[in-house]
C-alpha positions in Angstrom: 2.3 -15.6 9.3 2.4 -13.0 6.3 5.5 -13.1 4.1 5.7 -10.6 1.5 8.0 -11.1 -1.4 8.5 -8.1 -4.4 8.8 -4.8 -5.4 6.3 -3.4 -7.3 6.0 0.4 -8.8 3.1 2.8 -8.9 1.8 6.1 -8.8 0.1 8.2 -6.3 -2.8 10.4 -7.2 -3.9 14.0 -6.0 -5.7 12.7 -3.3 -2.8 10.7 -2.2 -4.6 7.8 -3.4 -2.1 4.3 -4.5 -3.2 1.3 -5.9 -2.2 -2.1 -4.1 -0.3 -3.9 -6.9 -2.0 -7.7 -7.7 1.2 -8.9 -6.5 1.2 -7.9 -2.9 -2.8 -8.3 -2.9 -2.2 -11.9 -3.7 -0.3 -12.6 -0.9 -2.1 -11.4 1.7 -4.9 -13.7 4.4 -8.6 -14.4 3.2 -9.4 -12.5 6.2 -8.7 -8.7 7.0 -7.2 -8.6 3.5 -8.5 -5.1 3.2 -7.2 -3.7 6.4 -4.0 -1.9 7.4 -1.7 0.3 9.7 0.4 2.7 7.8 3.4 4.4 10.0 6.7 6.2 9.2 9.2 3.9 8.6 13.0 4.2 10.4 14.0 5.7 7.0 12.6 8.7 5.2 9.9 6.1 3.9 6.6 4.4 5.3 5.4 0.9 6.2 2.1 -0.6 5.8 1.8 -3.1 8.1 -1.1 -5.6 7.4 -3.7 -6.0 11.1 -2.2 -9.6 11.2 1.2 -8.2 11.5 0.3 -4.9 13.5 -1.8 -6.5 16.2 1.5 -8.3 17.7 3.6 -5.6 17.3 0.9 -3.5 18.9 0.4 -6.0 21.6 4.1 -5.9 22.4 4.7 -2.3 22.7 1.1 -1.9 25.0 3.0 -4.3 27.8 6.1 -2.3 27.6 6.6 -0.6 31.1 5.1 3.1 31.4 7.4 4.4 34.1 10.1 4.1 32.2 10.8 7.3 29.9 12.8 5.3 27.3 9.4 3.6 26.5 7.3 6.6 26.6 9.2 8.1 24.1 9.9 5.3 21.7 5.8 4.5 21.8 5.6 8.1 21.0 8.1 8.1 18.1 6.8 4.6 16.8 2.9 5.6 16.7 3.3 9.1 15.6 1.2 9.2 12.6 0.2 5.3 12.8 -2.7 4.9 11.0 -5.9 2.7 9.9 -6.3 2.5 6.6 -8.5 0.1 4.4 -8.3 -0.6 0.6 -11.3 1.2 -1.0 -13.6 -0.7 -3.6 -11.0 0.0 -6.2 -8.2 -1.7 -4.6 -6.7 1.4 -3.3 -5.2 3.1 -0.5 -5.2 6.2 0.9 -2.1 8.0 2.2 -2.8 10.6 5.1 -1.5 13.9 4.1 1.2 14.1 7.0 2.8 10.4 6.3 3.2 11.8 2.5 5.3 14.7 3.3 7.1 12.7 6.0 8.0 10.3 3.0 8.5 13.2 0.6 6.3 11.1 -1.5 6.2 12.3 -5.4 3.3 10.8 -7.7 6.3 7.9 -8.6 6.5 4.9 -5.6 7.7 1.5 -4.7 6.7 -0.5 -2.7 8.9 -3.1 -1.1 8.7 -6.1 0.8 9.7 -6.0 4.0 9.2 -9.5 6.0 5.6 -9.1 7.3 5.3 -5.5 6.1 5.5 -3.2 3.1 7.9 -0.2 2.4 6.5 2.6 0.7 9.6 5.3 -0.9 9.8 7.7 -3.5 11.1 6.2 -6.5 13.9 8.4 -6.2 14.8 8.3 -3.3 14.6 4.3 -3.3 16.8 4.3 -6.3 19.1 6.7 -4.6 19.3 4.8 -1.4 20.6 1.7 -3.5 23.1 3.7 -5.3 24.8 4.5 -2.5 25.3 0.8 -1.5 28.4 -1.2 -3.4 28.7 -4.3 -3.8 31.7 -4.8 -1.5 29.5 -2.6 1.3 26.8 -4.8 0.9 28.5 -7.6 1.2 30.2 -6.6 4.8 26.7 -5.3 6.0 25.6 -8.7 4.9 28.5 -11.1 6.7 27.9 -8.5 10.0 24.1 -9.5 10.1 24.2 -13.1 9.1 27.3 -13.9 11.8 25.7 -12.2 14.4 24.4 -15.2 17.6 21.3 -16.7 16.3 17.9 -15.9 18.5 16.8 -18.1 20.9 15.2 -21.5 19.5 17.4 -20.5 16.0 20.3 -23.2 15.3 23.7 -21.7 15.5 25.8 -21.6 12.0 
């Protein structure tokens, strides 16, 4: 399984062109290394999802059930703008137009991990998001999460 660890800056071109920092690149598979899903994110950012961690995610959502409107709208939502995207022979990716403005994306990025998946923001608004978190908010976001019932097969604290 892919684990991503960083955050790394750079710079988007006219053509909505980034570079994949050495950082990320290193830490993905041999194989597929070059390919990729990019979507909206739940926040005003994006995620680049490598195939290895798309393809479940995918696979999940395909057996979700049809009749039920809930679904149909979520898949909707969830693969509007979802797309492939493969790192050129300069190490580069390109950003469809639509997922930029979604983003607001300036020419200034970051990419973040996320798990099995990278967040692309706006430098601003990235460094705006973390301004608005203290230190006490963090830390009763952080004992909500972490005290919440652990999943199935995890051992309870």
């Amino acid at each position: 399984m892919i684990q991503f660890l960083g955050e790394y800056e750079s710079t988007i071109d006219a053509k909505g062109r980034f570079l994949l920092p050495a950082g990320f690149k290193k830490q993905l598979p041999e194989t597929g290394s070059g390919q990729f899903v990019i979507n909206r994110g739940f926040e005003k950012c994006l995620t680049l999802y490598p195939i290895q961690s798309w393809q479940p995610i995918f696979e999940q959502i395909s057996t979700l059930n049809d009749f039920d409107p809930k679904v149909r709208e979520f898949r909707r939502y969830f693969f509007n703008g979802a797309t492939h995207v493969e790192l050129d022979t300069a190490g580069r990716l390109l950003i469809p137009k639509n997922l930029v403005e979604h983003a607001s994306l300036q020419k200034d990025i970051v990419l973040v991990s996320a798990l099995n998946k990278i967040e692309i923001w706006d430098k601003v608004k990235y460094q705006q998001f973390f301004d608005s978190y203290t230190s006490d908010s963090f830390s009763t976001l952080a004992n909500e999460v972490m005290n919440k019932p652990s999943s199935p097969g995890m051992s309870e604290k």
